[in-house]
C-alpha positions in Angstrom: 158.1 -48.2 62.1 158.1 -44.9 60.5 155.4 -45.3 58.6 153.3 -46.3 62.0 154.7 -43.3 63.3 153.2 -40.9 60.9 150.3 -42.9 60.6 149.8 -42.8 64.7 150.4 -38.5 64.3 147.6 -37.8 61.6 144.2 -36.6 63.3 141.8 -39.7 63.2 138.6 -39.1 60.8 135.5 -39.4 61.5 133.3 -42.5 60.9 132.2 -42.2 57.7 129.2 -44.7 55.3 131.9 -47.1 53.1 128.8 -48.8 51.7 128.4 -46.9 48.6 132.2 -46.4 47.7 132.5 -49.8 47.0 129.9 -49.4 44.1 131.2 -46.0 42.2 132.4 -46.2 39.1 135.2 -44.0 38.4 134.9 -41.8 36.0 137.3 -39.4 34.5 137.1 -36.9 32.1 139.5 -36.0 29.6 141.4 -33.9 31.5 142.4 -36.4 33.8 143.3 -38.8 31.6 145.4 -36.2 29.3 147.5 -35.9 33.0 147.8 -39.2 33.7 149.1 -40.2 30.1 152.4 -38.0 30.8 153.7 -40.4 33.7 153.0 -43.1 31.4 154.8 -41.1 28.2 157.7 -39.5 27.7 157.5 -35.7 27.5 158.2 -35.5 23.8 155.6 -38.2 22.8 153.0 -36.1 24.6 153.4 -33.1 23.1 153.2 -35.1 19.8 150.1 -36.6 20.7 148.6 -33.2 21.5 149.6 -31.2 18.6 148.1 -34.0 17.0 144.8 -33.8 18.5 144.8 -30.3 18.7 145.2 -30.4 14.7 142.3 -32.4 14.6 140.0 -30.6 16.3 141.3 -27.8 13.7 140.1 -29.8 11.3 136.8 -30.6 13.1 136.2 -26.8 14.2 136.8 -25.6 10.4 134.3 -28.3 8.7 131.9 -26.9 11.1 132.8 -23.2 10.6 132.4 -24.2 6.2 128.8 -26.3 7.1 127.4 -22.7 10.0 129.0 -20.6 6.8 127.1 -22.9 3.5 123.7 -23.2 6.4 124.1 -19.3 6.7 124.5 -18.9 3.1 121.6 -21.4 2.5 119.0 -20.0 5.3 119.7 -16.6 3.8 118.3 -18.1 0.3 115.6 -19.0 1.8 114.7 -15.9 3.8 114.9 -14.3 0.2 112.7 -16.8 -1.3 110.2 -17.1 1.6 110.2 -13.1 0.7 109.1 -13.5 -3.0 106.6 -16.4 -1.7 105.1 -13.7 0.8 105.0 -10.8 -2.0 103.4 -13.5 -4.7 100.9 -14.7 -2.3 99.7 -11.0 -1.2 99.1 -10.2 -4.8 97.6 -13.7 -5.4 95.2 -12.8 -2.5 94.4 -9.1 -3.9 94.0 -10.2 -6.9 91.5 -13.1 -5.8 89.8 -10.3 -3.8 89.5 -8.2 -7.1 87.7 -11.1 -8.9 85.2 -12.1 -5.6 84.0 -8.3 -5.5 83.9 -8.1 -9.5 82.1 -11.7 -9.5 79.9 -10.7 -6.5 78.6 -7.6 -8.6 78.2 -9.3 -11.6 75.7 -11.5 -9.4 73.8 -8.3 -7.8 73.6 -6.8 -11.4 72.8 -10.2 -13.1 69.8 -10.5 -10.4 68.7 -7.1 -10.8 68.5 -7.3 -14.4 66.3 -10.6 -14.0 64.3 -8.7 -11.4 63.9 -5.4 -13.8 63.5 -8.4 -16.4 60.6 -10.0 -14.6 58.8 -7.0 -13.7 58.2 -5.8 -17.7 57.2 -9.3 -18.3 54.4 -8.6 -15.4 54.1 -5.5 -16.5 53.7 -6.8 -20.7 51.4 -9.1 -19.6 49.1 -6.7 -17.3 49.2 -4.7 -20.6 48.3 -7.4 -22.9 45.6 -8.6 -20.7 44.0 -5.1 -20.1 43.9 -5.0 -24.0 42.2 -8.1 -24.7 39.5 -7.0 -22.1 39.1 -3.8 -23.4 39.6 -4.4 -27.1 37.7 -7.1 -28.6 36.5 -6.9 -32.2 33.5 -6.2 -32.5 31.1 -5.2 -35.1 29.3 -2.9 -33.8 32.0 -1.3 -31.9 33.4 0.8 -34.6 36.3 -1.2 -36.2 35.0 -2.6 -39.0 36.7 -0.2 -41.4 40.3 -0.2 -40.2 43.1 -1.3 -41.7 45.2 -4.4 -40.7 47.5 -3.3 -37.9 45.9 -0.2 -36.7 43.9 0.4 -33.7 40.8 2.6 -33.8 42.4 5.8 -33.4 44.6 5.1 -36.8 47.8 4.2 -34.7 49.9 1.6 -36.4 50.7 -1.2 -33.7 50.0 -4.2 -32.7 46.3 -5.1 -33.0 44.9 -7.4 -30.4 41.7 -7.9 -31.9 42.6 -11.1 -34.1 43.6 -13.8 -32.5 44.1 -16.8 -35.4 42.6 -14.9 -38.0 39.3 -15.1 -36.1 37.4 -12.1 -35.1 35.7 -13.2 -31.8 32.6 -11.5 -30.4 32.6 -9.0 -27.6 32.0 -9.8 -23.8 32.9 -13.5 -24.2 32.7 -14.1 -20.5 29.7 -12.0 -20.1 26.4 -14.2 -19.3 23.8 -13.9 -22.0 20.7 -12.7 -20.6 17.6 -14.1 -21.0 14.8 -12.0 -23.3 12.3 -11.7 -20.9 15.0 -9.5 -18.3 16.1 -7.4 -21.7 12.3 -5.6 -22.2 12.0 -4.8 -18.7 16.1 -3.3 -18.3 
């Protein structure tokens, strides 16, 4: 009757919802269970098992220490290479620079030169063409006693007025006119 004596003496509680206790799962970390194994085990046993574990998580904590120290080690390698990579690829890119602005002027010179090019080739045959209207041979323009390779004035040169070894007349595509027009002219 003790028992429902003290029982009878504690404050009551208040109502309280019982419908999820039922239902928890109990979960206890490892902690707990570290202070429940010693009423189970004797005092020597435990401290066994916990120098035990506490040397194996020694062991664990220096493997990871060696594999942060090689990762350190490693990442620092690469930092140093990445580095180089940067410093190879900026010079790459200069130098790829240096060969676009040396190729791009070559272009601009190459298509002034055809330009420059192009306009003596107008400018040859403008000249050619001017002499072939204005110097025809002729003979009764003058040049019948000049050498091969002169003009009238003596200069050696080219000589337009032979064409195939034929010496053609003058005013080609001048209209003959008729005799009747010529007496009255």
């Amino acid at each position: 009757m003790e028992n429902g004596s003290f029982i009878s003496n504690a404050p009551r509680k208040g109502l309280s919802d019982i419908t999820n206790l039922q239902h928890q799962p109990k979960v206890l970390t490892q902690d707990a269970k570290l202070l429940l194994q010693p009423a189970s085990l004797g005092s020597k046993d435990y401290i066994n098992k916990l120098q035990q574990e506490n040397m194996m998580l020694m062991k664990v904590l220096a493997d990871r220490i060696k594999v942060i120290e090689l990762s350190g080690i490693e990442l620092q390698k690469l930092r140093i290479n990445f580095e180089k990579f940067q410093q190879q690829n900026l010079q790459l890119a200069q130098a790829n620079n240096q060969l676009l602005l040396e190729l791009n002027s070559g272009k601009d010179r190459l298509k002034a030169l055809k330009h420059e090019l192009g306009c003596k080739n107008a400018m040859l045959k403008a000249i050619k063409s001017e002499k072939k209207a204005n110097i025809v041979a002729c003979p009764t323009s003058g040049n019948e006693g000049l050498k091969e390779g002169t003009n009238k004035y003596g200069e050696a040169g080219e000589s337009l007025n032979k064409e195939d070894g034929d010496y053609k007349p003058c005013n080609t595509n001048r209209r003959r006119q008729s005799k009747t027009l010529q007496g009255f002219v």
